[in-house]
Residue, then its C-alpha position, 0 to 999 in steps of 0.5 A: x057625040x054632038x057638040x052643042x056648045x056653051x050655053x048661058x046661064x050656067x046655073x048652079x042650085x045652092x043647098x044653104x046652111x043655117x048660117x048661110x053658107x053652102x053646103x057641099x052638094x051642088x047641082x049645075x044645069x046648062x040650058x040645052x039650046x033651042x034647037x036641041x029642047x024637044x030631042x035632046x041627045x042622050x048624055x054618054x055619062x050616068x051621072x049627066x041627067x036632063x031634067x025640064x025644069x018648069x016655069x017659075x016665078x023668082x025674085x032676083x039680084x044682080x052683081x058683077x065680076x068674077x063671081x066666087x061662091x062668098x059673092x053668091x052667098x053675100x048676095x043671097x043674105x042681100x036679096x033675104x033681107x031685101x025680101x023681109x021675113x013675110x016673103x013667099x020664097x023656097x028657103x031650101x034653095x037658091x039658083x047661083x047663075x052666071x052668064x059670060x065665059x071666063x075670058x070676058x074681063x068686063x060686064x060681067x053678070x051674075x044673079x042670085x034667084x030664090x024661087x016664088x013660092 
């Protein structure tokens, strides 16, 4: 019953195959704003769960455009090569994030993160 509004980014958690395509499961996370993070409401809707996520260290890349799921996975397959073999990071999973409303044409940003291990 409370409207918070759009928040950025919108996140989405990637479950990668073998040959780096992803996996039909997805988790999408909105941040809850400010003002809402130590109450937050209580979802009406079961399968809408509030999770805190804790503080990370990532390696990030950056592209722009309407993002598609192939742009996130041809920038993950990037940012893995970009890292080497000898890189400390998750595998498991990547954040898939996107921070501009579908109405905004130009500048757009979105970014592929693999969690610091």
């Amino acid at each position: 019953g409370v409207g918070m509004g759009m928040t950025a980014p919108v996140s989405i958690t990637a479950f990668p195959d073998e040959d780096g395509s992803l996996q039909q499961k997805v988790k999408v996370s909105l941040r809850i704003p400010s003002q809402f993070q130590d109450n937050p409401p209580h979802p009406s809707d079961e399968s809408i769960k509030i999770e805190k996520r804790q503080g990370m260290t990532i390696y990030s890349t950056q592209f722009g455009g309407y993002a598609k799921e192939t742009d996130y996975v041809n920038y993950a397959a990037k940012l893995k090569s970009a890292l080497g073999s000898e890189a400390p990071y998750c595998r498991d999973f990547y954040f898939c994030n996107g921070y501009d409303p579908p109405m905004k044409p130009y500048g757009r940003r979105n970014e592929v993160w693999f969690v610091k291990e």
